[in-house]
C-alpha positions in Angstrom: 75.8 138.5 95.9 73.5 139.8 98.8 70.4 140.7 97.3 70.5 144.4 98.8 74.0 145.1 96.9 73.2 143.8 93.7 72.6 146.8 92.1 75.9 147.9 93.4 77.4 144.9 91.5 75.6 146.1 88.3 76.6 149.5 88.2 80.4 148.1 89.1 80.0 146.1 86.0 78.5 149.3 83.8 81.4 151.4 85.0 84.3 148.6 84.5 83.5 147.6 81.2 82.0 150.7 79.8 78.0 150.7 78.6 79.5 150.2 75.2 80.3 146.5 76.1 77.9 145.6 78.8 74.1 145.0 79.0 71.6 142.8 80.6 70.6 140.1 78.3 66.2 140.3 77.7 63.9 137.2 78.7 60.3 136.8 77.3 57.9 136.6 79.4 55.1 133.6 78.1 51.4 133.1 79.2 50.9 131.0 82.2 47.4 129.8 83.7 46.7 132.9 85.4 47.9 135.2 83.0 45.7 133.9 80.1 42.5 133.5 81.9 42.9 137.3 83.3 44.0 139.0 79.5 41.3 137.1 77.4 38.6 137.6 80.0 39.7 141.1 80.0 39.3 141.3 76.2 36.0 139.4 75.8 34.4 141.9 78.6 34.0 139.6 81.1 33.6 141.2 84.9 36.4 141.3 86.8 35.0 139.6 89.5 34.3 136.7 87.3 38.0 136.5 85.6 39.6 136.4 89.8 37.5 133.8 90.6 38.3 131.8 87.3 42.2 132.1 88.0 41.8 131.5 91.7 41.2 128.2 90.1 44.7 127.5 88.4 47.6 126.9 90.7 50.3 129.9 90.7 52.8 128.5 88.4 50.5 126.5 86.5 50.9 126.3 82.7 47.3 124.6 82.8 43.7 126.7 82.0 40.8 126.1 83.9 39.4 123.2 83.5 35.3 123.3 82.5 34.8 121.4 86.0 36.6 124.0 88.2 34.5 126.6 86.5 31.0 124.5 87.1 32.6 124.7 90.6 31.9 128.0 90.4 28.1 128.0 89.7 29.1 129.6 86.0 27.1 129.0 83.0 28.9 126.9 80.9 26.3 127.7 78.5 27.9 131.3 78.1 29.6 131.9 75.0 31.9 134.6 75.9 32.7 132.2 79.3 33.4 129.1 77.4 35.4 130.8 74.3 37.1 132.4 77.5 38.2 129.2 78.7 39.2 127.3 75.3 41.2 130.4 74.1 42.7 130.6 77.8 44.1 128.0 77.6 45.3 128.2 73.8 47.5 131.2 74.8 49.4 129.3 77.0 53.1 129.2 76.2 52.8 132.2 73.2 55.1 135.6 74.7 53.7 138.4 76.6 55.9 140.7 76.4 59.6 141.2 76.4 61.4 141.8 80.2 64.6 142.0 81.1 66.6 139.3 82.9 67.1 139.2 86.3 71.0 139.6 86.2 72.1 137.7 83.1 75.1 140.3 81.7 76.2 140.4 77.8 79.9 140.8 77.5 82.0 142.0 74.3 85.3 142.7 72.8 83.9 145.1 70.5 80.9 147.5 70.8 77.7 146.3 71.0 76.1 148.5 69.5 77.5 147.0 66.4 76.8 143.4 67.4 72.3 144.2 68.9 69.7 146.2 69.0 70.0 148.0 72.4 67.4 149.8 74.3 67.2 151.7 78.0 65.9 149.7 80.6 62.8 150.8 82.9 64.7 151.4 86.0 67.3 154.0 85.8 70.7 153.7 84.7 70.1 150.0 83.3 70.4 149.0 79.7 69.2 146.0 77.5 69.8 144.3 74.8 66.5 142.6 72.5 68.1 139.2 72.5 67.5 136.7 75.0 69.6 134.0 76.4 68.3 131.6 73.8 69.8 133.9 71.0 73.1 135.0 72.7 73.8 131.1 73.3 73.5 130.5 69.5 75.7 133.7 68.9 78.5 131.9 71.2 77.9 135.9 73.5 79.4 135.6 77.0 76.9 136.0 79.4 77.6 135.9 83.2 75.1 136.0 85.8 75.3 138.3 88.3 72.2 137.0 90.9 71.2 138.7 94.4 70.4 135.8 97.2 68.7 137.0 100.1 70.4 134.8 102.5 73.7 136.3 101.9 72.6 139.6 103.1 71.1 137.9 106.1 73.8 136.1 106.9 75.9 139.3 106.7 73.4 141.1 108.9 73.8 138.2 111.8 78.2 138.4 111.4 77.2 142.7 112.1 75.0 141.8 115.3 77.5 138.8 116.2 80.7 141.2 116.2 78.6 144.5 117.9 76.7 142.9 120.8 79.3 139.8 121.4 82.2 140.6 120.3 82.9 137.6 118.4 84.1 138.4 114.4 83.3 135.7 112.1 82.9 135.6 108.4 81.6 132.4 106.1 85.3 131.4 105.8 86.0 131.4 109.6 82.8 129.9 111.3 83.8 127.1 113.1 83.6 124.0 110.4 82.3 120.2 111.3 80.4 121.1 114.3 78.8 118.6 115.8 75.9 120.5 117.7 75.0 122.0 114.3 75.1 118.6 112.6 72.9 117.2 115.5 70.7 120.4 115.0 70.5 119.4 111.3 69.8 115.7 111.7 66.3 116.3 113.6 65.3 118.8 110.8 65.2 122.2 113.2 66.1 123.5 110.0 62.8 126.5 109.8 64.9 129.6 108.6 68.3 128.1 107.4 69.4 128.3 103.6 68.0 125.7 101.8 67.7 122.9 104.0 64.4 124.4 105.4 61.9 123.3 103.0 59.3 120.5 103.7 61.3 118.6 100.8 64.9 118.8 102.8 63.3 118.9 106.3 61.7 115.3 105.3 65.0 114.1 103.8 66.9 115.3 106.8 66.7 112.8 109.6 66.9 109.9 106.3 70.2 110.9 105.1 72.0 112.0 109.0 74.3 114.7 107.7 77.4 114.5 109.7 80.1 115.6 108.0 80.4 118.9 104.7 80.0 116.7 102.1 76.7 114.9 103.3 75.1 118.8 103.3 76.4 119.4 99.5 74.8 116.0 98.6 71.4 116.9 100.8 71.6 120.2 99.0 71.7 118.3 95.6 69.4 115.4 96.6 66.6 117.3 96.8 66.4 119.0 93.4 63.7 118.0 90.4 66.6 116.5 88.0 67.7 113.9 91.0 64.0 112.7 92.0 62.4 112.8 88.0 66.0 110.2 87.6 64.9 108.2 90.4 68.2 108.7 92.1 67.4 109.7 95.8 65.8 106.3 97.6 68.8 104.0 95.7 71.3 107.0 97.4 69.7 106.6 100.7 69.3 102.6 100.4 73.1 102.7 100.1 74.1 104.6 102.3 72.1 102.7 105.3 73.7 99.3 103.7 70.3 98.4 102.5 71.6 98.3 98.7 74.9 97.1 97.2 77.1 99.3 95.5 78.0 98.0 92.6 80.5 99.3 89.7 80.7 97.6 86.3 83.8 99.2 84.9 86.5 100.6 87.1 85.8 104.0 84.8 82.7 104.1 86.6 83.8 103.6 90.2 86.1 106.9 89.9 83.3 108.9 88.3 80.5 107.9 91.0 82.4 106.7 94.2 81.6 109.3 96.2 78.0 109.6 95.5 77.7 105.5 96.0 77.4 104.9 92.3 74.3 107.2 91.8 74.5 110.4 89.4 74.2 113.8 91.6 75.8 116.4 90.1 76.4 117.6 86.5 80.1 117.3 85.9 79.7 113.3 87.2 76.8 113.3 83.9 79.8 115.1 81.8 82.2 112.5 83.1 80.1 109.4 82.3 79.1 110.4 78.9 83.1 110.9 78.7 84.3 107.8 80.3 81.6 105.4 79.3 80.1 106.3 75.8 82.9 107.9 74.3 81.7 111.6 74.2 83.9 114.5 73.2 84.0 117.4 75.7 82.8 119.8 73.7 79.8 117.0 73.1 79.5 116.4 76.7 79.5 120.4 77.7 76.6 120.6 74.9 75.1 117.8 77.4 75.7 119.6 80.0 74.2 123.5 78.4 71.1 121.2 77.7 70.9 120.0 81.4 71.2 123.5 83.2 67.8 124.3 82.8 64.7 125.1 84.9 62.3 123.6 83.1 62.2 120.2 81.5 62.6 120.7 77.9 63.3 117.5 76.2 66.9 118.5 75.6 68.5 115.8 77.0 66.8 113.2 75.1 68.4 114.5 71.6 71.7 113.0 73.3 70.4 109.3 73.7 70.9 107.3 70.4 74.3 108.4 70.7 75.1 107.9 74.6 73.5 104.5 74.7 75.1 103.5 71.6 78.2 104.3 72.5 78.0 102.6 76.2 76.9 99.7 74.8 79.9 99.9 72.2 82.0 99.9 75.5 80.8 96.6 77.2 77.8 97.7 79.2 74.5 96.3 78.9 71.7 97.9 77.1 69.3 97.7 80.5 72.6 99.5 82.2 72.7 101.9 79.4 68.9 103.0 79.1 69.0 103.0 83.6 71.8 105.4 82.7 70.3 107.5 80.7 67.2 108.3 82.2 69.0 109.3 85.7 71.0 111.7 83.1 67.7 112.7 81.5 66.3 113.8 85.1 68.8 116.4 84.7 67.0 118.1 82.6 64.6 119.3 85.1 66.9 121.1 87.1 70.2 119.0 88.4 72.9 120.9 90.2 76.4 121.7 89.2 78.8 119.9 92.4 80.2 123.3 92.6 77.2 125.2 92.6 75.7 122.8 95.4 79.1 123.3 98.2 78.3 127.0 97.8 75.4 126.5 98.8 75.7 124.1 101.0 78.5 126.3 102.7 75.4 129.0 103.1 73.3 126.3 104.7 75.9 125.0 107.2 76.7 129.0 108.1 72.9 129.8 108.9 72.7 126.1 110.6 75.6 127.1 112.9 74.1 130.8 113.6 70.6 128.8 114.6 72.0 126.6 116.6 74.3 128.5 118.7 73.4 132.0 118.2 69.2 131.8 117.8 69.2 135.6 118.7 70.9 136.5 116.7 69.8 134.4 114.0 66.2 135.2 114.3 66.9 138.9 114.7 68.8 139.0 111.0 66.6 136.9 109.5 63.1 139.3 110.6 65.5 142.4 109.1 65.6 140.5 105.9 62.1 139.5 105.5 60.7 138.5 102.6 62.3 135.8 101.5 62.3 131.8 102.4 59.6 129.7 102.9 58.2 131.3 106.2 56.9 134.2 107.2 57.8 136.0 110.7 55.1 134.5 112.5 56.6 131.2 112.5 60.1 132.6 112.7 59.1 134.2 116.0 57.8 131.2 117.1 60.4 129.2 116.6 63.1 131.5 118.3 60.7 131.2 121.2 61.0 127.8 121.1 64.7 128.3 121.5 64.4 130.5 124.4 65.1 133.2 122.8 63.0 136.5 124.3 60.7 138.4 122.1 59.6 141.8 122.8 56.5 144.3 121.0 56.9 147.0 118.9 57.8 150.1 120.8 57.8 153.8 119.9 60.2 154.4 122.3 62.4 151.1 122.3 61.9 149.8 118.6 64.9 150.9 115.8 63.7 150.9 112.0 65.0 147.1 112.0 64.7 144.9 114.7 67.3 144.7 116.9 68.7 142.9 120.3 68.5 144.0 124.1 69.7 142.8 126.8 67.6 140.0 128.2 65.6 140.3 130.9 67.0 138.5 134.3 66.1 135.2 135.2 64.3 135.2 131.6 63.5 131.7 130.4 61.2 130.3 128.0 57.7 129.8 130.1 54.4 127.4 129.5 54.4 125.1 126.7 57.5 126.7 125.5 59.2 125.9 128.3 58.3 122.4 128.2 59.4 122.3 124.4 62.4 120.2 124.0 64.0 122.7 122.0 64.0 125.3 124.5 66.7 123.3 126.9 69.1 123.4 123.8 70.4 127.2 124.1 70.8 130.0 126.3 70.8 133.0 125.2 71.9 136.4 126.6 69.7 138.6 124.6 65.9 139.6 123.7 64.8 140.3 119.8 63.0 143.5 120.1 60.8 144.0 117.0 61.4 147.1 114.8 58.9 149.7 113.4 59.5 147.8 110.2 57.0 145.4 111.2 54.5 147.8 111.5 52.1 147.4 108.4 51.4 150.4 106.6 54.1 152.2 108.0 56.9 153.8 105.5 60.4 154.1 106.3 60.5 158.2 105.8 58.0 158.5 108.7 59.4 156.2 111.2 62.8 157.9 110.5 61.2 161.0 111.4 59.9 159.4 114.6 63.2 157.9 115.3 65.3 161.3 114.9 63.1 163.1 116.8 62.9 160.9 120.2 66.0 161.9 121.7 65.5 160.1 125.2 62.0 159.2 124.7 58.5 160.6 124.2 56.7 161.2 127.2 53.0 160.9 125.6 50.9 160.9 122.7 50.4 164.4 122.6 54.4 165.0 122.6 54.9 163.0 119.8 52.2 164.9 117.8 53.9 167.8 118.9 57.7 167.1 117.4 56.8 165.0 114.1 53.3 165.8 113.0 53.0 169.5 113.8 54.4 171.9 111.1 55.3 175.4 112.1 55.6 178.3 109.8 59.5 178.2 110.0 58.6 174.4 108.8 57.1 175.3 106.1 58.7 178.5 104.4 62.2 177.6 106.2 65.1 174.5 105.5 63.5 171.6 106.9 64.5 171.4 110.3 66.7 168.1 109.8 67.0 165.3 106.8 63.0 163.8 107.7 61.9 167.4 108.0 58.5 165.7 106.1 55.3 165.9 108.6 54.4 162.6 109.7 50.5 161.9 109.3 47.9 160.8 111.6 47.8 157.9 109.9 50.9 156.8 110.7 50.8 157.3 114.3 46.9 155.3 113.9 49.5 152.3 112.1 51.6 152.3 115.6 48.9 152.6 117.3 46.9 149.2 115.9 50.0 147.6 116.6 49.9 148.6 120.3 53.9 150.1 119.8 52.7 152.6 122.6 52.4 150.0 126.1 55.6 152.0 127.2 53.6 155.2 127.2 50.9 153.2 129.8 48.4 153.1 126.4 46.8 149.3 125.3 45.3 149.7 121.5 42.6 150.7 122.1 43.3 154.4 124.3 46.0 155.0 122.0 43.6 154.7 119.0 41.4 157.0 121.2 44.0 159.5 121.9 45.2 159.9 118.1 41.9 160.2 117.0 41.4 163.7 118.8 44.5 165.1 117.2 44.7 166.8 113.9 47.7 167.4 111.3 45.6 169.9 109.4 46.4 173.4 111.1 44.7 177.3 110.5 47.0 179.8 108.5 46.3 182.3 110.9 47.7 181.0 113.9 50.6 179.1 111.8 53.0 180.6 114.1 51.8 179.4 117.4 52.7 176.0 119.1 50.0 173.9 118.4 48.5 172.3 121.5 45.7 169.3 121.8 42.3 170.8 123.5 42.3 169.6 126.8 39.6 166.3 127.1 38.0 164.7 130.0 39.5 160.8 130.6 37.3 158.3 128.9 37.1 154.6 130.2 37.8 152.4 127.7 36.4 148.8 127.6 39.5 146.5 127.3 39.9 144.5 124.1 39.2 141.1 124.5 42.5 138.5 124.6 41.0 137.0 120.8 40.9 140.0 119.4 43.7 141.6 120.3 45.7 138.5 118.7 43.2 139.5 115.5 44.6 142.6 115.8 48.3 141.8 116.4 48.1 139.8 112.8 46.4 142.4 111.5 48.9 144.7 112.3 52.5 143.3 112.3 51.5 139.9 110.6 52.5 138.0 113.9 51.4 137.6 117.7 53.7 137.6 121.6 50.0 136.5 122.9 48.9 133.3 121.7 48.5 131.1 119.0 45.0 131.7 117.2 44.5 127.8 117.3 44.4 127.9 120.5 41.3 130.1 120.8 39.3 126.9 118.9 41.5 124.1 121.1 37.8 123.6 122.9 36.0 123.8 120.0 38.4 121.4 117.8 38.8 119.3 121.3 34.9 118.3 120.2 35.3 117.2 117.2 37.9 115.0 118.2 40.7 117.0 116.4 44.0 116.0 117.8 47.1 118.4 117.9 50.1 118.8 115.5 52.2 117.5 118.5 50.3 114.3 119.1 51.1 113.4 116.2 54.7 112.1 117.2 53.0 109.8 119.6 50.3 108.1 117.7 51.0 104.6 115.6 51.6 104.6 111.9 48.4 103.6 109.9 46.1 105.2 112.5 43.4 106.9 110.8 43.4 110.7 112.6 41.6 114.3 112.1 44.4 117.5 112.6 43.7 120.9 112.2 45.9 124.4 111.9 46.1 127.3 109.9 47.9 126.9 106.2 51.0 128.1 106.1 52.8 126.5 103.1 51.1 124.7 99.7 54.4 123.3 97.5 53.3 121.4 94.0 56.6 120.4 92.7 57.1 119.7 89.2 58.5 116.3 90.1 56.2 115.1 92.3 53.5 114.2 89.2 50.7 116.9 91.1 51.1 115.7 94.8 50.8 118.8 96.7 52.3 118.8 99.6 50.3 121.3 102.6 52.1 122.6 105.6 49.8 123.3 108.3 50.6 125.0 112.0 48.1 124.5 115.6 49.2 126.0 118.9 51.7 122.8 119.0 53.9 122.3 116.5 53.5 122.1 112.8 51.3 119.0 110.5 52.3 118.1 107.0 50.1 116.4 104.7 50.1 115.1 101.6 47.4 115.4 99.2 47.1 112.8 96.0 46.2 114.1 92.6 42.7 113.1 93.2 42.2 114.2 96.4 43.2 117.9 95.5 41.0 117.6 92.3 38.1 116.9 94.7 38.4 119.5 96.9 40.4 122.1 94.7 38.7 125.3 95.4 38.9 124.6 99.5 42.6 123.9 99.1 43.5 127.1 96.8 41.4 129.5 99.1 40.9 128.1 102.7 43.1 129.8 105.6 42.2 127.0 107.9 41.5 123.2 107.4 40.9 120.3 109.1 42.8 117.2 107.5 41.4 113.7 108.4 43.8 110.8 106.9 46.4 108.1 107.7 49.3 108.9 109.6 52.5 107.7 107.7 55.8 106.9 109.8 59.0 107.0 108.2 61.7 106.8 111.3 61.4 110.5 112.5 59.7 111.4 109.3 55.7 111.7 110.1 52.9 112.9 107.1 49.4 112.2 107.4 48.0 111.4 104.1 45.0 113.0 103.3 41.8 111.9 102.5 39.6 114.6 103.3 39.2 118.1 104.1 37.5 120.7 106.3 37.0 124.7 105.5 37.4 125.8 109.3 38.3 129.5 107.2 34.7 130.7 109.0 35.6 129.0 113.0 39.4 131.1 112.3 37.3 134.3 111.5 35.5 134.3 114.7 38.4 134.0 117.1 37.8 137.9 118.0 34.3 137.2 119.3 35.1 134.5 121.7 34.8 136.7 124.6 31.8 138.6 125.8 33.1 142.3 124.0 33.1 141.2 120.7 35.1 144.4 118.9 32.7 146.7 116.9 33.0 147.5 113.4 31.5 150.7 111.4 29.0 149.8 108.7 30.1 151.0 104.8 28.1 151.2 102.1 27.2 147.9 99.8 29.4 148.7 96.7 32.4 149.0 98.9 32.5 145.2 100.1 35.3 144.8 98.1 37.4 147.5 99.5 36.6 147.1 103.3 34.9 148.5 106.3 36.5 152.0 107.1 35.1 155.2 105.6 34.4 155.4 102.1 37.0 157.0 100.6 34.8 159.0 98.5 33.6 161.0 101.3 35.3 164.1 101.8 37.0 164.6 104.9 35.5 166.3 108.3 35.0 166.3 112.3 33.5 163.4 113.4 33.3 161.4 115.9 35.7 159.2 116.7 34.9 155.8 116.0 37.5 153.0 116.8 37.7 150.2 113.8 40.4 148.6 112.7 41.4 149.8 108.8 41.3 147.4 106.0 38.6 144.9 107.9 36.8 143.0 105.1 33.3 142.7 105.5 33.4 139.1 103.9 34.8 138.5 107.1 34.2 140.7 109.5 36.0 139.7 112.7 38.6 137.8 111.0 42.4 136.9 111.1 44.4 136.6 108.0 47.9 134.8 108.1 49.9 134.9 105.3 49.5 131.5 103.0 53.0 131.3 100.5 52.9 129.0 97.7 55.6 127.3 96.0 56.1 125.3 92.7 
């Protein structure tokens, strides 16, 4: 279901079936690395300083402690006996419950009442009720339980069929988008896949141009390819080795050939595991749909393997060797880490092909939905921008006069064309599009909804100045307050939130850069005098300052600091001179440069994946002013340098670039902090932007006023809010990390 309706779903299900016979099934929530490092340091006393910087040590999904090396890393005293009974009962609690939750959409349904049947109890969030029993329990009790699951892309997908119908009139649903086309498969086949369902991970993008999708089916095998259960079974590269011819297919009973046929002899899905254990060892169903309960699974839990006496017994009863047999059974076993239903992987693989199709003909579009739907994927808007750029597709600023809630799409301008490197960027010469993305107030950070709704209900045909929009949504008159609320945002919006527009320069259309609107806000006031609560409030008249322009670095600092993205430039290319030294070469040279070469590249961190499968390879995604680098990190090369990797912003990889056909890693061998050269983009320019001083024990919190301090006239200084003084003139982009 789209992930915005789901609670619409649940109620439907409380009122259909009565709260009498429905409830959401519990889950218990166990200790993890992180977890366990942050409760038992909390309980021996330890500072919190000291437990962050001990988990910043354990990779996010980790069910590992900290190891006693990672903490010498940290210049701690192993000597400590509260750190080192820390550390050993960390990692004791790992894997004992936390605390009881409830699951994200698993639903109990019964014939009879169940309070008769389980212990129920009301749910945090309102109108919700759970039962104590987890899916482990209801299982065992033979309970139905059906899963009622919100996916994000759905509701994106349904936001890009809204703007499809309203701004081109054409009316298109996941059943009636045009099937097998061959632009989209050609889209797919070079991996311009950043934003689509599924196929846009660094996993899939790498497996793309190996498998060639061309027709459905290829996308519901890529979709199942590339899943823990089929790479732990070692099922992908004899897949692939087939398909190019490389590998003969070969069947030893005819039984088998029906079973496997279409996936070239090679296990994919769960029902062909049901239907081999069937066909070839003599299971029951009800055996092989106990097989298949103990594959459909997250995690790898040893399940499977209670089913092997019996499965390779009984295939070797049958006439097939006992090499064939054991081969067999551990592609089945790799199931147990996660292998998809063949059902489960066309619906998804139907979501893929739809977002595919809507990025390659309809990028607009596309990138417009998939901004208004934000968080969710592997990427965050900065990189979605930039690839709709790419594109061609015409990006325009926040705007207090222009920008919706959402972002939404405008005419483009005339003659508009990507320009510069985009231009030259083969992409760009693949669509042409008819319309501009213009980013919404959503983007904005700091900004609630309430407030820009006020903004947006009181503009009318636009605001003519600062001062005018102070006057209709910040100023509250006495018929304001002692009256109904002059429409349904009749809330006064704060200073603040015109100082959150303001830092991400939304007021250009008002002839303002950042820096005078800052300037401008600052002299106004929503704090007014009883006595004259009556009159129209009116700004004191001020002389025109001259305000020294921000600098072109910092005002990308700024822009990321702000809306989490920049229309300027890349911040890479700021240090392109400075990396041009060192003999850094770009992301994009990369296509161009022999396999085996040993090469330096350098860009900002924008993905770290550690599958489960991949035996702890982690996999880094990193992004320059060119294109995007991945790298691939051994075990003992992330050991080495594991506190740069968890915490670094920026880094400069030096390795050996591996060549696959299209498919290009460098594998690296070493690795460079640049965190402290990214900081200082805003003071390459003359004007490096000021900050205010705080006070010492503040670090932690930032450099604007101390929040202690009570509130009165001052002047006005111009900082940027929540700068860190750790680094004082830096850029943050958003890092996300994936098991």
């Amino acid at each position: 279901f789209e992930h915005e309706r789901r609670e619409e779903v649940i109620q439907w299900i409380y009122n259909t079936y009565g709260r009498h016979r429905a409830a959401l099934c519990s889950t218990i929530i166990r200790y993890r690395g992180r977890g366990a490092v942050r409760d038992v340091g909390k309980a021996l006393g330890l500072t919190e300083d000291v437990t962050s910087a001990l988990a910043s040590q354990v990779w996010s999904w980790s069910e590992e402690g900290v190891a006693e090396e990672h903490a010498a890393a940290l210049n701690f005293n192993l000597e400590d006996r509260r750190l080192r009974l820390t550390l050993d009962l960390a990692r004791a609690l790992i894997g004992f419950p936390r605390h009881m939750s409830q699951h994200p959409g698993g639903f109990v349904l019964t014939e009879d009442r169940l309070d008769d049947l389980v212990p129920i109890e009301p749910a945090s969030m309102e109108n919700r009720q759970v039962i104590e029993w987890d899916k482990d329990d209801i299982d065992a009790l033979r309970f139905m339980k059906v899963d009622v699951l919100g996916l994000g892309m759905l509701g994106c997908m349904r936001r890009a069929f809204d703007l499809l119908g309203e701004h081109k009139g054409e009316q298109l649903d996941l059943a009636t988008i045009p099937a097998e086309d061959p632009a989209t498969y050609a889209m797919i086949r070079k991996a311009d896949t950043l934003g689509t369902f599924q196929i846009e991970s660094r996993a899939q993008m790498s497996m793309l141009p190996r498998l060639k999708p061309r027709t459905f089916y290829d996308i519901v095998i890529q979709v199942a390819i590339v899943r823990p259960g089929p790479i732990q079974g070692d099922m992908v590269h004899p897949y692939l080795r087939r398909r190019d011819g490389l590998e003969k297919v070969d069947y030893p009973t005819p039984e088998l050939r029906r079973v496997l046929e279409k996936t070239l002899g090679v296990p994919l899905f769960q029902e062909q595991a049901m239907q081999v254990a069937i066909v070839c060892a003599g299971f029951t169903p009800s055996e092989a749909d106990a097989l298949r309960r103990s594959m459909a699974t997250f995690k790898f839990t040893g399940g499977v393997s209670h089913f092997k006496e019996k499965l390779i017994a009984g295939m070797v009863e049958r006439g097939y060797t006992r090499a064939f047999a054991d081969k067999t059974f551990s592609q089945i076993e790799g199931f147990g880490s996660y292998g998809f239903p063949e059902s489960h992987a066309a619906s998804f693989a139907l979501i893929a092909y739809a977002s595919a199709w809507m990025k390659c003909h309809h990028p607009d579009v596309f990138c417009c939905a998939l901004l208004n739907a934000q968080p969710m994927g592997f990427y965050a808007p900065a990189q979605i921008v930039r690839d709709a750029r790419l594109h061609g597709v015409e990006v325009r600023p926040v705007s207090v006069n222009e920008s919706a809630w959402d972002c939404t799409l405008e005419p483009a301008s005339p003659g508009h064309g990507p320009v510069g490197r985009v231009a030259r960027h083969p992409l760009s010469a693949m669509t042409k599009t008819t319309y501009a993305v213009r980013l919404g107030l959503r983007m904005t950070k700091g900004l609630s909804e309430i407030h820009a709704n006020k903004i947006l209900n009181h503009r009318g045909t636009g605001y003519r100045s600062i001062e005018d929009l102070w006057r209709r949504v910040c100023t509250r008159t006495h018929q304001d307050k002692h009256g109904p609320a002059p429409d349904a945002y009749g809330v006064s919006v704060p200073i603040a939130a015109l100082e959150r527009l303001a830092e991400a320069d939304a007021f250009q259309t008002l002839g303002l850069d950042r820096r005078a609107a800052l300037w401008a806000i600052r002299g106004l006031s929503d704090t007014s005098l009883p006595l004259f609560d009556t009159i129209q409030a009116e700004p004191d008249p001020e002389p025109e300052v001259a305000l020294n322009p921000m600098t072109a670095g910092r005002q990308v600092v700024e822009d990321y600091r702000s809306t989490g993205l920049s229309l300027r430039r890349h911040p890479v290319s700021f240090l392109r001179p400075d990396l041009a030294t060192r003999r850094i070469v770009r992301c994009a040279d990369l296509e161009t440069i022999r396999d085996g070469k040993r090469i330096e590249v350098a860009g900002i961190i924008l993905v770290r994946q550690r599958p489960g499968s991949a035996r702890g390879v982690l996999f880094v995604t990193i992004e320059d002013e060119t294109g995007h680098a991945n790298l691939i990190l051994w075990p003992s090369v992330f050991e080495a340098q594991r506190r740069l990797v968890l915490s670094a912003s920026m880094i400069a990889c030096r390795g050996k670039l591996q060549r696959e056909g299209e498919v290009i890693h460098v594998i690296a061998e070493h690795l460079t902090d640049l965190s402290a050269l990214l900081r200082g983009v805003g003071e390459h320019d003359d004007q490096p932007f000021p900050l205010p001083s705080t006070r010492g024990d503040e670090a932690k919190h930032g450099g604007g006023p101390d929040v202690r301090d009570k509130h009165r006239p001052a002047a006005r200084d111009i900082y940027v809010r929540d700068t860190r003084i750790d680094a004082p003139k830096g850029i943050k982009v958003p890092t996300r990390d994936f098991r």
